[in-house]
Each structure stands twice: as C-alpha cells, then as structure tokens.
Backbone as CSV, one residue per row, in Angstrom:
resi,resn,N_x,N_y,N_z,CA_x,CA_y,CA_z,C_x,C_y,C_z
1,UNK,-15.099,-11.712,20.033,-13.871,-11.714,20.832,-13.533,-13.164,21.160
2,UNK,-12.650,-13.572,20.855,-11.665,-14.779,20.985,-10.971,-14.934,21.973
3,UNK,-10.957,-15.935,23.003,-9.526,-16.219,23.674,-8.356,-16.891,22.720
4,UNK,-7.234,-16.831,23.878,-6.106,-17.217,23.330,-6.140,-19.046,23.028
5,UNK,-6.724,-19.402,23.791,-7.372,-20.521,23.733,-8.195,-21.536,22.455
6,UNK,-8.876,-20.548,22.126,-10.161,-20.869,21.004,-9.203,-20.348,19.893
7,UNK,-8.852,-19.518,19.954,-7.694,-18.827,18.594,-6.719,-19.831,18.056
8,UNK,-6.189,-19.995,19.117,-4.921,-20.913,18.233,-5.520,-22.744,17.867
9,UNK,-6.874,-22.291,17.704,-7.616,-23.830,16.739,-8.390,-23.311,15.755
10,UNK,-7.420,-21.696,15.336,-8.397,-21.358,14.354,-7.046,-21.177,12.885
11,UNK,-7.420,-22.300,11.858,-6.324,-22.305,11.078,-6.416,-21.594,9.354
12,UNK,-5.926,-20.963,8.760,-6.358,-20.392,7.538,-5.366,-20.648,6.879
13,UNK,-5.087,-22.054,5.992,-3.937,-22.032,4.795,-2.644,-21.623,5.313
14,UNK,-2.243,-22.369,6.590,-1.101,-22.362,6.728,0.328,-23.102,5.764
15,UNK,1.518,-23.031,6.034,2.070,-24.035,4.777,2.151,-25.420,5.650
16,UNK,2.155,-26.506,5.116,1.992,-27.938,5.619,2.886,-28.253,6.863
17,UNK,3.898,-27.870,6.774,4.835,-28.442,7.803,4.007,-27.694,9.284
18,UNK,3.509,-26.083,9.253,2.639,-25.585,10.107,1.537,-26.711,10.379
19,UNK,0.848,-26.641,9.337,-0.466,-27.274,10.262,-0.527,-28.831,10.633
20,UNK,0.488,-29.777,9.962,0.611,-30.973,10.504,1.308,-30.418,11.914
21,UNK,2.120,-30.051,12.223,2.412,-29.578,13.484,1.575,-28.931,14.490
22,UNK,0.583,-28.176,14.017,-0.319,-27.779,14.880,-1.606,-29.000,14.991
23,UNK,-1.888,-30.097,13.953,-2.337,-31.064,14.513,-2.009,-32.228,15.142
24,UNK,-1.012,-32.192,15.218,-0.213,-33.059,16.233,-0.483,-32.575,17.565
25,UNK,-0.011,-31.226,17.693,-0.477,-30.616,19.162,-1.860,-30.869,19.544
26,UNK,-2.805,-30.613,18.407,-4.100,-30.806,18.718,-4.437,-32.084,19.403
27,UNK,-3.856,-33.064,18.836,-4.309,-34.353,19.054,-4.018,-34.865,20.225
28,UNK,-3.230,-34.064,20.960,-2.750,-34.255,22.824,-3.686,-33.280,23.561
29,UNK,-4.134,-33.029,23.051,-5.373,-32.163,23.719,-7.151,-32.069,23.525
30,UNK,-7.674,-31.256,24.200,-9.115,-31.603,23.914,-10.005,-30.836,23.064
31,UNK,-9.336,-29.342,22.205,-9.480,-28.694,21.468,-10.525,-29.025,20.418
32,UNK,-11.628,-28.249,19.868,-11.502,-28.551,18.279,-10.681,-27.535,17.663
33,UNK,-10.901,-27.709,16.284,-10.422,-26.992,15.129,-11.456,-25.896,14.265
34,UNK,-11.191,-24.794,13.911,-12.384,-23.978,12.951,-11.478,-24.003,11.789
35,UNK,-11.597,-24.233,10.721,-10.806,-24.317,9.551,-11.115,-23.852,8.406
36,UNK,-10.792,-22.251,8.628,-11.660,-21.053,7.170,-10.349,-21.470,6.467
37,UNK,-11.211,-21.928,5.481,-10.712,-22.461,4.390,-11.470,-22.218,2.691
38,UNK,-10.560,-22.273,2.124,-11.402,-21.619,0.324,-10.577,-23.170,-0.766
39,UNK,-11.648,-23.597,-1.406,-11.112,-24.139,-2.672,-10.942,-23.822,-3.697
40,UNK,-10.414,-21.990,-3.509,-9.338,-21.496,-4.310,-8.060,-21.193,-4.054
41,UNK,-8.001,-21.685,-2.556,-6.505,-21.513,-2.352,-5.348,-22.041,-3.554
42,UNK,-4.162,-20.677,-3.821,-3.377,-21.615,-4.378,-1.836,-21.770,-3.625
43,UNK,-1.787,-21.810,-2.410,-0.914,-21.907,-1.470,0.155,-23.640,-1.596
44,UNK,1.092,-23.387,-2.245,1.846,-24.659,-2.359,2.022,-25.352,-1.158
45,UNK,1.562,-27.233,-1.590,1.357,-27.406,-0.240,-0.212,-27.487,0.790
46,UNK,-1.242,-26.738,0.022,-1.719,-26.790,1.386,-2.632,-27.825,1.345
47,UNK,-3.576,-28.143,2.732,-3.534,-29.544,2.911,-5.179,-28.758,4.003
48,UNK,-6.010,-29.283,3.803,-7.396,-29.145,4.794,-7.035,-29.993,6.034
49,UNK,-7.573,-29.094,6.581,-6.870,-29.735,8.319,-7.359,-31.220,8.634
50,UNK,-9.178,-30.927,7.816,-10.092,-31.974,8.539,-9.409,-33.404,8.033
51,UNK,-8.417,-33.018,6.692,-8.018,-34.535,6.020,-6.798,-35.200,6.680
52,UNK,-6.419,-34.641,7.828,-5.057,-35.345,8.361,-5.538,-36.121,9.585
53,UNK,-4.689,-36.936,9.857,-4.956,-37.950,10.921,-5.616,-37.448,11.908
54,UNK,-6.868,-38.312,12.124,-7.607,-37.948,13.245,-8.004,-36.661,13.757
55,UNK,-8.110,-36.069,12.721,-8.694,-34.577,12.593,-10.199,-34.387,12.221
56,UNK,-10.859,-35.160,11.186,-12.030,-35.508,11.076,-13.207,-34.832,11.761
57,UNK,-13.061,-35.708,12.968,-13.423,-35.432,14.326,-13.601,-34.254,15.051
58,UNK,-12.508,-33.314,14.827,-12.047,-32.082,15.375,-12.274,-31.153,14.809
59,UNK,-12.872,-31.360,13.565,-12.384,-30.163,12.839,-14.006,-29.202,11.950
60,UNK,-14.131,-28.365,12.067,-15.213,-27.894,11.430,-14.631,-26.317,10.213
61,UNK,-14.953,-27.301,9.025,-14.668,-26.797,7.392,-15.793,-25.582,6.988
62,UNK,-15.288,-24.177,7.158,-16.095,-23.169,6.982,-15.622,-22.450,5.723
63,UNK,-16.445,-22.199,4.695,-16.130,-21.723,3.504,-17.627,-20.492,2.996
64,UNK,-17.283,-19.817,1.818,-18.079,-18.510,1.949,-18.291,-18.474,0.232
65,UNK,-19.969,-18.504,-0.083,-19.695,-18.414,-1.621,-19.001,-16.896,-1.976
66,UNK,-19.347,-15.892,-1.212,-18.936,-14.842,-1.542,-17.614,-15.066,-2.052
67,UNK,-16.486,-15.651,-1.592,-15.334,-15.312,-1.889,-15.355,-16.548,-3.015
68,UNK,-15.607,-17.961,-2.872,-15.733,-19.099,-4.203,-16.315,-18.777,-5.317
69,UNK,-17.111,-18.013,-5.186,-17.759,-17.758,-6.436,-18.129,-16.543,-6.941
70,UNK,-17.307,-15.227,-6.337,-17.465,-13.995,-6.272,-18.779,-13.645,-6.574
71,UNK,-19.275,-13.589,-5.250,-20.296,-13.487,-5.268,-20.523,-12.735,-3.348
72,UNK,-19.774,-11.517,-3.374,-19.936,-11.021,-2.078,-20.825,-10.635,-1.697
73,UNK,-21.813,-9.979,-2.128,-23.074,-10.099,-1.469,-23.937,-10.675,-0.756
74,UNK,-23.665,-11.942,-1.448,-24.927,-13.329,-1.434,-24.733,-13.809,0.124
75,UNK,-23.776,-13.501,0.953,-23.762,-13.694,2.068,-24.137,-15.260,2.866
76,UNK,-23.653,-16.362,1.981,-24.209,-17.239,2.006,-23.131,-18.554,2.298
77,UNK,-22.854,-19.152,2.939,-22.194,-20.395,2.709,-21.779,-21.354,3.742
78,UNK,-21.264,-22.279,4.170,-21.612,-23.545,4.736,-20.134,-23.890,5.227
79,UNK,-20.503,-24.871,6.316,-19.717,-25.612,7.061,-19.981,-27.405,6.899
80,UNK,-18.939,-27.765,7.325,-18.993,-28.991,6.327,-17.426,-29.831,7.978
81,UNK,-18.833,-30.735,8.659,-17.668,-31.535,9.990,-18.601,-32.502,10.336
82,UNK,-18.078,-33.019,11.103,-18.816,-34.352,12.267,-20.112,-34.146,12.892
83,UNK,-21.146,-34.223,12.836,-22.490,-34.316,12.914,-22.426,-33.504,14.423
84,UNK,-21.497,-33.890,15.457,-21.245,-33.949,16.880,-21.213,-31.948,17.096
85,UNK,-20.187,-31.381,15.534,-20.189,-30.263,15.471,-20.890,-29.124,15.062
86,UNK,-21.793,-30.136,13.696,-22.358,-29.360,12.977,-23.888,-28.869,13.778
87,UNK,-24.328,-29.905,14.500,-25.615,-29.700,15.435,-25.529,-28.603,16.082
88,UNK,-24.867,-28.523,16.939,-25.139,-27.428,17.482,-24.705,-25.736,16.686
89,UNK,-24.085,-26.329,15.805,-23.714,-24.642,14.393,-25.495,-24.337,14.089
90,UNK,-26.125,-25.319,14.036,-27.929,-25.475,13.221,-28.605,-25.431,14.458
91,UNK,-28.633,-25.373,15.523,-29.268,-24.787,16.589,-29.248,-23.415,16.606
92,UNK,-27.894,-22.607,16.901,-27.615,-21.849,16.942,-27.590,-20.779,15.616
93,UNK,-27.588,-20.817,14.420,-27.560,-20.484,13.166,-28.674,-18.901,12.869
94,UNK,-30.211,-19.604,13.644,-31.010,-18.902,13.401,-31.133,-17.691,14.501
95,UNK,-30.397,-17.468,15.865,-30.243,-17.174,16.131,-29.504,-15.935,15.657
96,UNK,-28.623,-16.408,14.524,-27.492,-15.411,14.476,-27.797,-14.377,12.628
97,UNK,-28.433,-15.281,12.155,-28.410,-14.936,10.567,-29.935,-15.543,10.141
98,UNK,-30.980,-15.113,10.691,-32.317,-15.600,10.579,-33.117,-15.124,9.535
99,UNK,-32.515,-14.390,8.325,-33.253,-13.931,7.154,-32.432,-14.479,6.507
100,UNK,-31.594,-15.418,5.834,-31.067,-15.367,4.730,-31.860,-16.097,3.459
101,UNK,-30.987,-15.493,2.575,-32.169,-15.513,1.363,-32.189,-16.964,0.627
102,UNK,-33.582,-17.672,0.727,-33.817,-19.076,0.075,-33.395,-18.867,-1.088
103,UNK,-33.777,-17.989,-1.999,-33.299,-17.965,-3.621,-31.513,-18.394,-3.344
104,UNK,-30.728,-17.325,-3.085,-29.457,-17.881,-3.380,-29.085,-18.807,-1.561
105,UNK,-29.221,-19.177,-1.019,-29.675,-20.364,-0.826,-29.786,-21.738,-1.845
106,UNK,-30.730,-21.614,-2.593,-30.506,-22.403,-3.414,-29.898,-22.358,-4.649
107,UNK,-29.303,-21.236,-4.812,-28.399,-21.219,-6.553,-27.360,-21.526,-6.016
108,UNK,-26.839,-21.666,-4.748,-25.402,-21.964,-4.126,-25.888,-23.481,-4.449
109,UNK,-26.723,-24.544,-3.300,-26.870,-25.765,-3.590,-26.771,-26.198,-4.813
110,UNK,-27.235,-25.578,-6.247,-27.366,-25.952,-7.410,-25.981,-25.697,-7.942
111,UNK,-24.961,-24.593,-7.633,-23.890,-23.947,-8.107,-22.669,-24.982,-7.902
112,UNK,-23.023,-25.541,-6.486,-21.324,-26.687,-5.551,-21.529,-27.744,-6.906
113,UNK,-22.500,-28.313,-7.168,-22.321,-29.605,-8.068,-21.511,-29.500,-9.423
114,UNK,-22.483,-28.250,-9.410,-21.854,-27.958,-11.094,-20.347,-27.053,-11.248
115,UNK,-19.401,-26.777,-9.939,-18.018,-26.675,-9.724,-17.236,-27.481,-9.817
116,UNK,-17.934,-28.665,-9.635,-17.042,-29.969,-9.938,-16.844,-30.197,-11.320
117,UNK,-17.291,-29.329,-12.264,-17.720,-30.036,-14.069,-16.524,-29.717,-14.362
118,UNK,-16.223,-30.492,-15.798,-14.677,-29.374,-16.471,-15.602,-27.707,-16.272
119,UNK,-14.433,-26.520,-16.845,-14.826,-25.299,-16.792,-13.849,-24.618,-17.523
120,UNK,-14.535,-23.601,-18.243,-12.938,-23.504,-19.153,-11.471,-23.701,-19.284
121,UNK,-11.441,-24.990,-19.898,-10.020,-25.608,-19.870,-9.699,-25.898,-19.130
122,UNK,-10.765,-26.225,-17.793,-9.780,-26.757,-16.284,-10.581,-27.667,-16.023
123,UNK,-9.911,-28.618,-15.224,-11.009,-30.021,-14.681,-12.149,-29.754,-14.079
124,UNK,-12.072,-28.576,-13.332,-13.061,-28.176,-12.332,-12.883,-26.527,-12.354
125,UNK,-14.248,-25.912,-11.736,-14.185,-24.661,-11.601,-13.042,-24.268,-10.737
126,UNK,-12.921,-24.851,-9.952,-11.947,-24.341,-8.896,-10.436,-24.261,-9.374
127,UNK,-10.121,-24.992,-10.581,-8.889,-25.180,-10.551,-8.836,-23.733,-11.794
128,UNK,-10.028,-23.728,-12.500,-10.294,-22.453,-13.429,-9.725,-21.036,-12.003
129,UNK,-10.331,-21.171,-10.976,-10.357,-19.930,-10.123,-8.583,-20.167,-9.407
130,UNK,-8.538,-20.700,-9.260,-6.875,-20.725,-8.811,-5.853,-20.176,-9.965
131,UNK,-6.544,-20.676,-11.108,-5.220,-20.548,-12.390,-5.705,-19.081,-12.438
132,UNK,-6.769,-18.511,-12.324,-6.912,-16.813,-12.680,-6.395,-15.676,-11.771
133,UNK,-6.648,-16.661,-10.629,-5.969,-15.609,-8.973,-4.685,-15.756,-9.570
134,UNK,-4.098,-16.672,-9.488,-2.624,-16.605,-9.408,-2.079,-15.800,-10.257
135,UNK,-2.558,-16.014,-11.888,-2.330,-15.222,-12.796,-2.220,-13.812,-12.619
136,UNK,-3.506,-13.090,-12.257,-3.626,-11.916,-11.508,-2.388,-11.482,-10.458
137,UNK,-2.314,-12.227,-8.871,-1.386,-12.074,-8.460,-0.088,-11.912,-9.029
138,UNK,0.542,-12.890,-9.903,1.536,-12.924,-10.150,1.696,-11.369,-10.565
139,UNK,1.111,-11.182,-12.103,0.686,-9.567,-12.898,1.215,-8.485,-11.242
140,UNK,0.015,-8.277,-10.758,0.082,-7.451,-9.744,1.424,-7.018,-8.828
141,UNK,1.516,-8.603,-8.937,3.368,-8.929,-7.677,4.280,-8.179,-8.297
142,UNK,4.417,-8.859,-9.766,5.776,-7.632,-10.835,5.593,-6.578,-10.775
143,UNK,4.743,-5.837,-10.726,4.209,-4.811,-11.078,4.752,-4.016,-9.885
144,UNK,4.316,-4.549,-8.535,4.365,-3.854,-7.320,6.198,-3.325,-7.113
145,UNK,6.610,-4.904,-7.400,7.999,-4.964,-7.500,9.057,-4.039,-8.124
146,UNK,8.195,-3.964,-9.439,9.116,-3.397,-10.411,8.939,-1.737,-9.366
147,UNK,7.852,-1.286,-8.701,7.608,0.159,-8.169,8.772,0.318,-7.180
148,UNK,9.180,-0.913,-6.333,9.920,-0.591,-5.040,9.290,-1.173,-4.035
149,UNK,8.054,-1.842,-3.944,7.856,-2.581,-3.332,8.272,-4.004,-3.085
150,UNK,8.405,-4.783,-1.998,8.524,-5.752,-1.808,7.333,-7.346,-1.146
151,UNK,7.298,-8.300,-1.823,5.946,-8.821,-1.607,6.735,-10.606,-1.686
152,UNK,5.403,-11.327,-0.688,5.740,-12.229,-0.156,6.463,-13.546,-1.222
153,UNK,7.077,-14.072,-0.614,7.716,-15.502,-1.595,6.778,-16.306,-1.783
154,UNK,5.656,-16.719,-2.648,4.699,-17.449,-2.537,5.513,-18.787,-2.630
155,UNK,6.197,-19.324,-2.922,6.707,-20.419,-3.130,7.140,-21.466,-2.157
156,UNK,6.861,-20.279,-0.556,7.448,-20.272,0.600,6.236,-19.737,1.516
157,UNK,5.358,-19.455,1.281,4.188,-19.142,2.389,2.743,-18.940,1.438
158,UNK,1.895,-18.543,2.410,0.531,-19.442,1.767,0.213,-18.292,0.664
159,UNK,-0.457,-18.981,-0.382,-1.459,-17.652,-1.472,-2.323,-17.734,-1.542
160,UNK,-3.541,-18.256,-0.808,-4.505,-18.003,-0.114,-5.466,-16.976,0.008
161,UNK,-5.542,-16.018,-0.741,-6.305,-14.685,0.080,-6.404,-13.685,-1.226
162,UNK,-6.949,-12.487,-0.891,-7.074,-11.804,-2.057,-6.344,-10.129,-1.685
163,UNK,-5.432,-10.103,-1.128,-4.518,-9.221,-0.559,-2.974,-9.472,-0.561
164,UNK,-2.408,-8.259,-1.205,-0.875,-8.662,-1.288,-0.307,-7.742,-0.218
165,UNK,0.352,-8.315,0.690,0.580,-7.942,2.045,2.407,-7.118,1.370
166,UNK,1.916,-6.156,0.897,3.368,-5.163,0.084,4.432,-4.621,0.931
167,UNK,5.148,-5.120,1.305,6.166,-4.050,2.488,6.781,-2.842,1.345
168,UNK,6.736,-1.463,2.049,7.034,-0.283,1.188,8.832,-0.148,1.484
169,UNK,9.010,-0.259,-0.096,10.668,-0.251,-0.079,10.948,1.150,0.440
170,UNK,12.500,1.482,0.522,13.530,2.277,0.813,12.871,3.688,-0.015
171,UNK,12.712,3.654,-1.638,12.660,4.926,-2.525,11.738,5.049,-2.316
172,UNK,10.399,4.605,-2.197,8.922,4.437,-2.170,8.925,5.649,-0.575
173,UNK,9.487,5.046,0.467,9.613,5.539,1.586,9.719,7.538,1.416
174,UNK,11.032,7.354,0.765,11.683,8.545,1.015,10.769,9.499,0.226
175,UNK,9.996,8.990,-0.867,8.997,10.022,-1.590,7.308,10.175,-1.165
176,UNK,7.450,9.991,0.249,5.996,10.230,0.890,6.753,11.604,1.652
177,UNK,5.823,12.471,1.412,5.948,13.739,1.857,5.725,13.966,3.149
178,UNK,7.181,14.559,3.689,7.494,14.795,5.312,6.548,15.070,5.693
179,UNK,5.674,16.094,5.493,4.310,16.727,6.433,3.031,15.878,6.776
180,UNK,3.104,14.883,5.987,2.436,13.748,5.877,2.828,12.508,6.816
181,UNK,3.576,11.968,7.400,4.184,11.488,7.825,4.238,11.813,9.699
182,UNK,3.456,11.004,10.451,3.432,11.319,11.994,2.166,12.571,12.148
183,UNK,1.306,12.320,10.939,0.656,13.953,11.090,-0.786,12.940,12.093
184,UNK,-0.957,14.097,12.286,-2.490,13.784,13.458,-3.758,13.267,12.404
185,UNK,-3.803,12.183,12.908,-4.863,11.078,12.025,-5.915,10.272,12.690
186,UNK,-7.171,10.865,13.533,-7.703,9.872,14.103,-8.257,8.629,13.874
187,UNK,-8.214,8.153,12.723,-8.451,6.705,12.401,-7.397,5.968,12.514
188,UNK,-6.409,6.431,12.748,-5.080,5.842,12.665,-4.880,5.125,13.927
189,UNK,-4.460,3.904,13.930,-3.634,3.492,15.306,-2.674,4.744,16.354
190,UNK,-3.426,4.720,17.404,-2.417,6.254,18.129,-2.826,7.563,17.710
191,UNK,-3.680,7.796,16.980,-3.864,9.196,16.597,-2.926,9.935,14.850
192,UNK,-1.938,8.947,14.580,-1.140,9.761,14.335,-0.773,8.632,12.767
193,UNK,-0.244,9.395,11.871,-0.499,8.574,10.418,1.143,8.598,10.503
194,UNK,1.497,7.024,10.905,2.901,6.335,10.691,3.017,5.981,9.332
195,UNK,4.315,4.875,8.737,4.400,5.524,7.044,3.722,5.101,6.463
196,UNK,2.571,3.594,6.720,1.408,2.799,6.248,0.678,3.797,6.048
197,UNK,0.174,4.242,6.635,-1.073,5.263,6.960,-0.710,6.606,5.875
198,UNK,0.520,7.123,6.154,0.642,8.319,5.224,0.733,7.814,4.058
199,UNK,1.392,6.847,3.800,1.487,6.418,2.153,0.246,6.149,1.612
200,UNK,-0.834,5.338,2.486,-1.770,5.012,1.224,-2.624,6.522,1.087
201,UNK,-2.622,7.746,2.191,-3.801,8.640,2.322,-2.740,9.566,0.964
202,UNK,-1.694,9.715,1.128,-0.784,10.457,0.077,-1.488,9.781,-1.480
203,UNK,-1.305,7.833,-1.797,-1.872,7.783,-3.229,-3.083,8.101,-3.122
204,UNK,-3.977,7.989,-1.978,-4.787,8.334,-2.605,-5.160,9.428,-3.074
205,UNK,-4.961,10.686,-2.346,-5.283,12.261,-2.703,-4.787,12.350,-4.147
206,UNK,-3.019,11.841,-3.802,-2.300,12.682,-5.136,-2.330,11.424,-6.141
207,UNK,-2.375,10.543,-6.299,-2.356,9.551,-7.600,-3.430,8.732,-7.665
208,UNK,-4.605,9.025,-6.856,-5.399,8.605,-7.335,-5.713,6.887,-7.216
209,UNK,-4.647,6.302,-6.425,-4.463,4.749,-6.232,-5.113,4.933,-4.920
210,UNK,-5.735,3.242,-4.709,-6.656,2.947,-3.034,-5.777,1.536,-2.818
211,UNK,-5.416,1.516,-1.577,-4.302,0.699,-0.794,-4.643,0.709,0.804
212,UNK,-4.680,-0.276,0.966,-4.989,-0.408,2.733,-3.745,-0.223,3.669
213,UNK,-4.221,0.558,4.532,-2.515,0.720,5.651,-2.514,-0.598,5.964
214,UNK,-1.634,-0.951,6.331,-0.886,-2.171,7.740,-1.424,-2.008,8.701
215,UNK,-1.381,-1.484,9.724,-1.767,-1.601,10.744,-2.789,-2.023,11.278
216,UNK,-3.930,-2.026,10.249,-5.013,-2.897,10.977,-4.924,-3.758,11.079
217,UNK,-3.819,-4.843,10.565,-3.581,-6.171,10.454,-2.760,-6.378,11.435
218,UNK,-2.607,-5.231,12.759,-1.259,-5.623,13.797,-2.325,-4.942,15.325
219,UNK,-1.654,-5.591,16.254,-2.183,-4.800,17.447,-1.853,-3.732,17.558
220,UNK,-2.227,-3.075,18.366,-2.098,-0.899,18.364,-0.521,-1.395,18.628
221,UNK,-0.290,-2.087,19.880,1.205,-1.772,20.397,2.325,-1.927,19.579
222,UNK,2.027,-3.293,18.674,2.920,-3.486,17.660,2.741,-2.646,16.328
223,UNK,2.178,-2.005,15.984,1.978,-0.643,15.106,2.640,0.456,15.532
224,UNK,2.118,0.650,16.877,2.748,1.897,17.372,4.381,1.474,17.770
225,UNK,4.788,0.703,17.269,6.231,-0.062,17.527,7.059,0.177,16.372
226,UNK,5.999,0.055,15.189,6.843,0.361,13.762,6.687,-1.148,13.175
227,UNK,6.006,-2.280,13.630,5.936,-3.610,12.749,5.310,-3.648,11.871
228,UNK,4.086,-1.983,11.402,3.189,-2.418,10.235,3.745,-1.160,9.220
229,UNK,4.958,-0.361,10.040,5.867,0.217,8.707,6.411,-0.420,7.624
C-alpha cells in the first residue's frame, strides 16, 4: 500500500514532455524517484528518469529479467541508483526475498553482458526485443482494429508493456448478449459483470478467446462509474 505521496515518484515510461515535467517538480522537493523501467521499451521518446538533470541522485532504476529476457519465472532482477539508495534496498532485500536462486542469479549476471553483443541483425539484444514486441503489437493492433476494437496511438503515448489496453467498439458492444451484461458476478467490481467483464467471460465460454476485463486497472468507484466500459 502506497501513499499519495510515495506514488506520484513512481514513474513507468511516461512520454518525455511527462516525465521531464515531473522532474522538474521533483527537483523543488525532497522526494526520491522508483523508476520501473524495461530496456525493451519501445515508447517514442522515452527517456530513463535517472538520465535527466539532477536526477541521478533521486532516482532508483528497477528492472525484472522475467520480463527482459522472458524469463518469468526466474524471479530475479536488480536495481541499479546512488549507493545512498541502493544500501538500504541490500539491508532490507533478505528480509523480503531470502531464497532466491544462486544458479539464475548467476545466468542473469552472465546474460546483462552478453545483451549488449550484436543479436540477430540488431546491435544489441534489446534492440532485437523491441523490433519483435513492436512487430507483434503492431500484427495484434490491426487485427484488434480490423474486429471493432479501438487501441492506443502509439505514436502519441508510451509502448512499453505487454498489454493492449483495447476499448470495445460500438458493434463489438451490441453483440455481447443482454443476459450477460449487469448479471451477478462476484469477482467483478460491485458484484455485477459491467460490459468489460461480460465481454471477456462471453469470449471466453463461447469463442474460446482469454482477454482481461478493465476494471482491474480502475478503482471500484470509477468502474462502477462506467470508465473501464
């Protein structure tokens, strides 16, 4: 649990004009920064917090092989700030995650160097893993599009992540089945399966597709408002 406080110094691939602006604010204040961040982002624009003026200092660079190197299991990966920050992360560490495994442990240490090499046809692994997400995304985006869905302007906000945040068009809408729709759902925000909720439990029964509702990505009130319809 987060305050409002500690939250808004927590930044994920915002687009540039955002986070130079939010480090500007920073820098009138006494804040640090947490900065989950991936060097597969392919978000036009984006910019690591710790590299802007006088951020250095402030800022602590948290990244996850699971998601760099698909490798979700391995549960493994590192922070990377000012000695001032990182000390007390390594005090506290064993406290929190006190078995993790030396083997990949060390195939990660051995793995970061050799990301930097060329890698098929790309300067670096990473730029290999950006050119394949995107590729993918893009595929996926038409696809969604061509159905009636509608999906974000990457050109214009971050691509970052491994989720296409789909708003369900107009026809898409009207062919989720009435009885389905407001029906009593206790996993649901409120009890009750709004059109997020009925649409993905509808593909899944009847077509066989798996899709995450909205709403977990919104507070109950603003769900139960209609913002994750």
């Amino acid at each position: 649990v987060l305050s409002d406080e500690v939250y808004k110094y927590i930044v994920h691939s915002p687009p540039k004009e955002e986070i130079e602006h939010l480090a500007s604010m920073s820098s009138e204040s006494d804040g640090e920064n947490g900065n989950a961040s991936s060097p597969s982002s392919s978000a036009v624009g984006h910019v690591h917090f710790a590299s802007l003026p006088g951020m250095w200092d402030r800022t602590i660079t948290i990244s996850s092989a699971g998601k760099t190197f698909s490798a979700t299991e391995w549960q493994v990966g590192w922070c990377i700030g000012p000695e001032h920050l990182i000390s007390p992360i390594h005090q506290l560490l064993p406290y929190v995650q006190f078995c993790a495994s030396t083997v990949i442990q060390e195939a990660l240490a051995r793995a970061l160097p050799r990301a930097d090499e060329p890698y098929e046809g790309h300067p670096n692994y990473y730029e290999y893993l950006k050119a394949k997400y995107t590729k993918k995304r893009d595929l996926l985006g038409r696809a969604l599009e061509a159905a009636g869905f509608a999906i974000p302007d990457y050109d214009r906000s971050p691509g970052g992540g491994f989720f296409i945040f789909a708003r369900i068009g107009k026809d898409i809408a009207s062919a989720i089945p009435k009885e389905r729709l407001m029906a009593n759902n206790v996993a649901a925000p409120g009890g009750v399966a709004r059109q997020d909720w009925a649409l993905c439990q509808w593909m899944a029964e009847e077509k066989g597709l798996l899709c995450i509702p909205a709403s977990p990505f919104f507070s109950q009130d603003r769900a139960l408002e209609g913002a994750s319809d």
